[in-house]
Each structure stands twice: as C-alpha cells, then as structure tokens.
C-alpha positions as a Markdown table, in Angstrom:
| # | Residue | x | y | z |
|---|---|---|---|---|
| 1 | Unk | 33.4 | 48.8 | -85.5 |
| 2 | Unk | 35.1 | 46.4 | -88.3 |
| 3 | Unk | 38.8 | 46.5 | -88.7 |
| 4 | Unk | 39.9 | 47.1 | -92.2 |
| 5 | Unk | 41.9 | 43.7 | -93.3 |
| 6 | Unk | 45.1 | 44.3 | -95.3 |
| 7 | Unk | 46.5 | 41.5 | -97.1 |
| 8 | Unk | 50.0 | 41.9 | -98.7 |
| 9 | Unk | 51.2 | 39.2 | -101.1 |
| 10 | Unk | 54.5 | 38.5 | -102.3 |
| 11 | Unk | 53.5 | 36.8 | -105.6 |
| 12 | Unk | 54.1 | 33.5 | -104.6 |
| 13 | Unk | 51.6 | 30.6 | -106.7 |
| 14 | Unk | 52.1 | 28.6 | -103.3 |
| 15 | Unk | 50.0 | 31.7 | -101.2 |
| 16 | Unk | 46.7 | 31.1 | -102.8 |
| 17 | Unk | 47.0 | 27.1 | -103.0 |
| 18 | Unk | 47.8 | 26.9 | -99.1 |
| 19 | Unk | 46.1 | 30.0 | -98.6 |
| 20 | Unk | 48.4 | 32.5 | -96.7 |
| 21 | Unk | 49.5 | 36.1 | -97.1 |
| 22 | Unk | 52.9 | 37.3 | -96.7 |
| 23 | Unk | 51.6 | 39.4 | -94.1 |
| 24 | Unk | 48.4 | 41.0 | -93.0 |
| 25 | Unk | 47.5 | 44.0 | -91.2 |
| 26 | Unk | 44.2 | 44.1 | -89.0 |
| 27 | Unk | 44.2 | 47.9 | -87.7 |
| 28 | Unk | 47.5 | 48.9 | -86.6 |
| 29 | Unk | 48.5 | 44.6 | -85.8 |
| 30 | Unk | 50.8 | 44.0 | -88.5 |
| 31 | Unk | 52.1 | 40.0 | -89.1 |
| 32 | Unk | 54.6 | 38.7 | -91.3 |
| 33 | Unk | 54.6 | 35.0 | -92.2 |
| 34 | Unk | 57.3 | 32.7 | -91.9 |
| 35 | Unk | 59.7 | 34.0 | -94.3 |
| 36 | Unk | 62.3 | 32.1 | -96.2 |
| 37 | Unk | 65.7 | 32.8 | -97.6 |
| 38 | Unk | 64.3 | 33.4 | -101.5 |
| 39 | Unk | 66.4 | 34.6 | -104.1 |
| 40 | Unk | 65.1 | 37.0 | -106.0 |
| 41 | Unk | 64.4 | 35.1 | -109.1 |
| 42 | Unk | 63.5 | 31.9 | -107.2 |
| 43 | Unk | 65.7 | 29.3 | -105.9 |
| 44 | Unk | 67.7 | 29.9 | -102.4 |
| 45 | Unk | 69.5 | 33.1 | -101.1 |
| 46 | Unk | 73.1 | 32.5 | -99.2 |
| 47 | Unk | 73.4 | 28.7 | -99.7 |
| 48 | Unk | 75.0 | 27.3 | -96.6 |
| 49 | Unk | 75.1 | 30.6 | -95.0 |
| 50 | Unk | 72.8 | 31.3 | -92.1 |
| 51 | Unk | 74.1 | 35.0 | -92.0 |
| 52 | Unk | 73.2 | 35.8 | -95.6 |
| 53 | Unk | 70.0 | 33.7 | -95.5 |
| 54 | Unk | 68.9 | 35.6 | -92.1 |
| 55 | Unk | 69.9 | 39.1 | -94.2 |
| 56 | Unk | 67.6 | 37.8 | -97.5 |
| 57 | Unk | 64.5 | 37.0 | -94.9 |
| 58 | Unk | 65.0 | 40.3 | -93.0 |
| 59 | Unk | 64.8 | 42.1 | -96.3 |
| 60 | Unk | 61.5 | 40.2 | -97.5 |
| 61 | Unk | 59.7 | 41.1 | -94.1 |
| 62 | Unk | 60.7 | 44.7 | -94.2 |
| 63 | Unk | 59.7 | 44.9 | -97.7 |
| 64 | Unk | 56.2 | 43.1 | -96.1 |
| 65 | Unk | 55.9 | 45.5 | -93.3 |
| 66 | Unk | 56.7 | 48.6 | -95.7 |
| 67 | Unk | 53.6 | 47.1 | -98.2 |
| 68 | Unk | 51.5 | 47.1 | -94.6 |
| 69 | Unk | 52.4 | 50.4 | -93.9 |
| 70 | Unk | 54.6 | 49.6 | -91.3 |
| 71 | Unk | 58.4 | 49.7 | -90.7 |
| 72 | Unk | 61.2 | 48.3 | -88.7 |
| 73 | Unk | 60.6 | 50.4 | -85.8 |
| 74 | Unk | 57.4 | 49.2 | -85.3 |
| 75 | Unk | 58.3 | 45.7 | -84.7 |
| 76 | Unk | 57.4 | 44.4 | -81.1 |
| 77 | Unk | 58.4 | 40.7 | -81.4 |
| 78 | Unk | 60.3 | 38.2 | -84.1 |
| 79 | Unk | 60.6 | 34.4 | -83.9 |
| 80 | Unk | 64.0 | 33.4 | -85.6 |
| 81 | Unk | 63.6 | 29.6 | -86.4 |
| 82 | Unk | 66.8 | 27.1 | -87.3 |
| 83 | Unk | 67.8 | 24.0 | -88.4 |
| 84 | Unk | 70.7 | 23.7 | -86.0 |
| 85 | Unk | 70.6 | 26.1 | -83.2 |
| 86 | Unk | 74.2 | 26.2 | -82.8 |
| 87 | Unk | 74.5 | 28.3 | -85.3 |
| 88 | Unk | 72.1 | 31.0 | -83.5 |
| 89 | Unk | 74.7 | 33.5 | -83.5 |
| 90 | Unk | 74.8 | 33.8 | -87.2 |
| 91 | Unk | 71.3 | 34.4 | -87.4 |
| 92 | Unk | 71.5 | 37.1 | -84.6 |
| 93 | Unk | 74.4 | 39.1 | -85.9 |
| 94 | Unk | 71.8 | 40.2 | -88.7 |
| 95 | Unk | 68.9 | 40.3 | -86.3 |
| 96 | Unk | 71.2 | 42.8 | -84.2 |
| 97 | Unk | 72.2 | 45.1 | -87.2 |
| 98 | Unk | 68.3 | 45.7 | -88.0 |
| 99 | Unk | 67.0 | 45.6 | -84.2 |
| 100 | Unk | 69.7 | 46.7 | -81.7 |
| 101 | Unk | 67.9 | 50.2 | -81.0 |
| 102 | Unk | 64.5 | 49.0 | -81.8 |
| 103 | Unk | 64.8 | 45.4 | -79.4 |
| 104 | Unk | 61.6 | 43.8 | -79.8 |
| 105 | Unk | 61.0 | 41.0 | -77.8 |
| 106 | Unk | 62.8 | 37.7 | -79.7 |
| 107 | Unk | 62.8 | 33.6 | -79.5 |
| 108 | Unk | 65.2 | 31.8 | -81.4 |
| 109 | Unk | 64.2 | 27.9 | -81.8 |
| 110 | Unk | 65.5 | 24.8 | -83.4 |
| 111 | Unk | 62.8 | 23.0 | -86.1 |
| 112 | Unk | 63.7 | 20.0 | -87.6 |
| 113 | Unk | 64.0 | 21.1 | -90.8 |
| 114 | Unk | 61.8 | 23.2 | -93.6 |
| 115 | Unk | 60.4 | 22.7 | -97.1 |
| 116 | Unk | 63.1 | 23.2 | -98.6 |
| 117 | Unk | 66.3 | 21.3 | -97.4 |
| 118 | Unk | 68.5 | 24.4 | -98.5 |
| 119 | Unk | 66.9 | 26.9 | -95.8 |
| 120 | Unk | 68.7 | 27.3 | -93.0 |
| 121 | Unk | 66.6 | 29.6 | -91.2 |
| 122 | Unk | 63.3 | 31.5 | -91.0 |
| 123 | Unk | 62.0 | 34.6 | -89.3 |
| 124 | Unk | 58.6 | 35.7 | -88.4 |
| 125 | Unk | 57.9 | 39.7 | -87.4 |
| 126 | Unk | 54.9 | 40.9 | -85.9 |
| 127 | Unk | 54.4 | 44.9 | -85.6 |
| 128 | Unk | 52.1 | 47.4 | -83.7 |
| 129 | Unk | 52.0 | 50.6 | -86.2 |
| 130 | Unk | 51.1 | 53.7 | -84.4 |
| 131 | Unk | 48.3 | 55.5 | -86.4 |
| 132 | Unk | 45.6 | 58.2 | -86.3 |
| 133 | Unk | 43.5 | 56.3 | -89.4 |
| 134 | Unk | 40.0 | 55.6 | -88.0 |
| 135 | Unk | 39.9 | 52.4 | -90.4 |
| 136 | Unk | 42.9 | 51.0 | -88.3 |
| 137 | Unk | 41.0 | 51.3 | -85.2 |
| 138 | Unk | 40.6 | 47.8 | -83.7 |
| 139 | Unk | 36.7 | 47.4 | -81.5 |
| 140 | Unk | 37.0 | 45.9 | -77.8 |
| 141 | Unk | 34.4 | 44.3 | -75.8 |
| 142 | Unk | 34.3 | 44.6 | -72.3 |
| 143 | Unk | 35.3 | 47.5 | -69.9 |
C-alpha cells in the first residue's frame, strides 16, 4: 500500500528553488521544516528578541500542522535551535506555554548562526496524527 504524500507550502519563492515544503505529511507522520522568525509581510519578527521570535516560529508551525491536518497535541518531538544557547530560556518560556501538557520529547542546540543574521532561533516539529483515513495508512515490511 502507497502512503498519500501531503505537501503544505507556505508561499515562499525560496521552497521551490531549494526545493522544500513547509511541512509534509506521509500517513499520519507529520514534519515541519526549520521554521524562521518571519514577519508577516516579510522581513524579521521580534528583532533581538528570542521570546517573540520563538512565539512567531511556534505560530508558523502550528499554522503548518493545522494545513497537515494536524495540531499541537499531536506533536511527539521539536528541535529548538539558537545562536547563543544561553539564551535557551527565552526560547523555552514559549515552548512551555504551547507544550507543557502536551511534552513532546525536545533538544535545544546552539548553531553557529542562520541565513539571516537577524534570527535568533529556529524550531522544528514533527507530529504523529491519530486517524481512521485508510489513505493515511503507512505499509510495513517485515513481521
């Protein structure tokens, strides 16, 4: 059996020249990308601030998940990334108001830096959406 393949797109010209997807849904396996502090209108959400910037990118991949059929409570992991980990606590204060009952597993790492110099931070989500839909049915080999 084929898994249906569930591309969601957040408009971006850069997602066809590098050839990603906001996020993409294989059965019920649900991954956001890397996802950046945008403003809406372009340019940088929460300039200097690794809370607001960790809000912004939150509210992109929920939107994501929502267009994947999925939602917050069906998150099972997030990767918080940071250009100075010391600063982790920010970044966790608005990981905690979206995930404290829902706890996925989470890794918060220090990168050197992103492609823009005005991101502070980026999260990635990964969700397992509970469903009934034989197209989200995912085929196994083996016993």
């Amino acid at each position: 059996m084929t898994s249906f393949r569930r591309l969601v797109t957040s408009g971006s010209p850069l997602e066809p020249e590098i050839g990603f997807s906001r996020a993409v849904r294989i059965g019920p396996y649900v991954s956001v990308a890397g996802t950046a502090p945008i403003a809406d209108g372009g340019g940088t959400a929460g300039p200097g601030d690794v809370y607001a910037q960790s809000v912004r990118c939150l509210d992109i991949a929920e939107q994501a998940l929502r267009e994947a059929g999925a939602t917050l409570a069906d998150v099972i992991r997030t990767r918080v990334m940071l250009v100075d980990i010391a600063r982790w606590p920010e970044a966790a204060r608005a990981h905690g108001e979206r995930f404290s009952q829902i706890r996925p597993a989470c890794t918060f790492v220090e990168v050197s830096r992103f492609i823009d110099p005005e991101w502070l931070v980026e999260f990635e989500v990964d969700a397992v959406v509970a469903t009934t839909d034989p197209r989200d049915s995912v085929a196994h080999a083996g016993p």
